[in-house]
Each structure stands twice: as C-alpha cells, then as structure tokens.
C-alpha positions as CSV (number, residue, x, y, z in Angstrom):
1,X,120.9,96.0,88.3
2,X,118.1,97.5,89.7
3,X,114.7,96.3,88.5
4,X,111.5,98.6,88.3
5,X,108.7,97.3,89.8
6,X,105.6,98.8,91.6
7,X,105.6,98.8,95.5
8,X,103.2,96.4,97.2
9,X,100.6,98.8,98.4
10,X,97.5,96.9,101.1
11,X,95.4,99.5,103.1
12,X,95.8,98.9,106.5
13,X,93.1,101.5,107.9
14,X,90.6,104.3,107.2
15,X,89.3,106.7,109.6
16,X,87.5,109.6,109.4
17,X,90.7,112.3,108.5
18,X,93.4,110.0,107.8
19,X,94.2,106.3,106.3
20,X,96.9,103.9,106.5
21,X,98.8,101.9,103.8
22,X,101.7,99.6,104.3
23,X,104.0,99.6,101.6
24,X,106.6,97.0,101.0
25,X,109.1,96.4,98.7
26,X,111.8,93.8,98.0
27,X,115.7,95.0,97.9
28,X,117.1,95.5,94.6
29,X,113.5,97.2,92.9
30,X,113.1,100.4,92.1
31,X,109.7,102.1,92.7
32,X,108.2,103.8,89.7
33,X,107.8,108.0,89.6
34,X,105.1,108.7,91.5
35,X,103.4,111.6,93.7
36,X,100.5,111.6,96.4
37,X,98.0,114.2,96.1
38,X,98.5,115.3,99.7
39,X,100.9,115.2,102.2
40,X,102.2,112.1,103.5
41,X,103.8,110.8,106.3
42,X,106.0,107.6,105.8
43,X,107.0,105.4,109.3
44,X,109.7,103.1,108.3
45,X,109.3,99.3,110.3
46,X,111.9,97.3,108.2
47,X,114.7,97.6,105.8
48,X,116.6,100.8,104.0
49,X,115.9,102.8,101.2
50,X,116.5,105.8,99.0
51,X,114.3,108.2,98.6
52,X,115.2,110.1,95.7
53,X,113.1,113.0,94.9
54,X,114.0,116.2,91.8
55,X,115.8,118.1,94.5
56,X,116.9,115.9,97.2
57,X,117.4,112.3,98.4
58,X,116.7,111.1,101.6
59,X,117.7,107.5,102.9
60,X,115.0,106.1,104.9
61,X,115.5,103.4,107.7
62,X,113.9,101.2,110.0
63,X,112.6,103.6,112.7
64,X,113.1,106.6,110.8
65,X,109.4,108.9,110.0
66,X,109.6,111.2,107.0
67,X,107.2,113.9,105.3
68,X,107.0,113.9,101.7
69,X,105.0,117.1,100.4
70,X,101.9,116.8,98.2
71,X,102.7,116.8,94.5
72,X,106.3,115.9,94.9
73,X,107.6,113.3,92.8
74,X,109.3,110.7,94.0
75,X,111.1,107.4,93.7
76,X,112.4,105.1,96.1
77,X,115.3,102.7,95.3
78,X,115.1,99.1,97.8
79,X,118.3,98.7,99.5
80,X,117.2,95.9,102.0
81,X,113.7,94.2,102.2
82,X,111.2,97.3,103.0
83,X,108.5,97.9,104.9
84,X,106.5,100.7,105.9
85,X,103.2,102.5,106.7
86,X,102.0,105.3,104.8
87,X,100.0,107.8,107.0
88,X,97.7,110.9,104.5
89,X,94.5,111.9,104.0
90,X,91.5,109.8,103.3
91,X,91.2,111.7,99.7
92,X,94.6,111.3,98.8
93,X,95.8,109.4,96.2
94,X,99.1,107.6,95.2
95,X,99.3,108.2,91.4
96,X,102.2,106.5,89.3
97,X,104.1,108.2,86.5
C-alpha cells in the first residue's frame, strides 16, 4: 500500500536566474498533488519513479532529465529509493495541494 507522504525537499543552490533543490523520497510513498509556479527541470541521480500528471505519466529513472511545465500538477509515486535535483527559477515555488 502506498503511503502519502511529502518529498524531502533541501536547497542545494541559489544563483542569480536559477536554484537547485534535491528531492528525495523513499520507495513505497506517494508524493502529495502539487505544481511549481515555473518550469522545472528534474535530473534523476538514484531510484525510479512515476510521475503521474492529469494527462500523462512519465516514469522517471536514474540518469533520466525531464521538464515538467509551470502550473502542471503532479504526483510522483516512489518505486525505488529516489533521488534527484530540481533545477527552476529563483521565484518559483513548489506549492502542495
């Protein structure tokens, strides 16, 4: 059973157009709705997940780089151990559902 449970979200960097966030999450959660206000670009370093937005899913794997749109809800479910870095604006923001 899959358990819901909010990613594990540590800024990494801040620059002057872009910042970094890793994101990490353990296999067998299930990351809440949520949407970032701008583009972002996700670069996958460990694990396998499903991204499953309205429309689509996506499964997302170590090595694997993927753009999810501004203002497009999203969940992602934890297949193995996950880890990532989260590249978007410097005003963007990761709001939960």
């Amino acid at each position: 059973m899959d358990v819901m449970n909010k990613p594990e979200l540590t800024p990494l960097e801040v620059g002057a157009s872009f910042k970094t966030i890793q994101v990490k999450g353990l296999a067998g959660t299930t990351m809440p709705p949520h949407y970032s206000t701008k583009e972002a670009v996700i670069v996958v370093q460990e694990g396998r997940a499903l991204l499953k937005m309205p429309d689509s899913d996506h499964v997302l794997k170590k090595g694997c780089t993927f753009i999810i749109p501004a203002g497009k809800e999203h969940t992602l479910k934890i297949q193995q151990d996950f880890k990532a870095v989260a590249i978007m604006a410097v005003d963007s923001q990761i709001n939960f559902i």
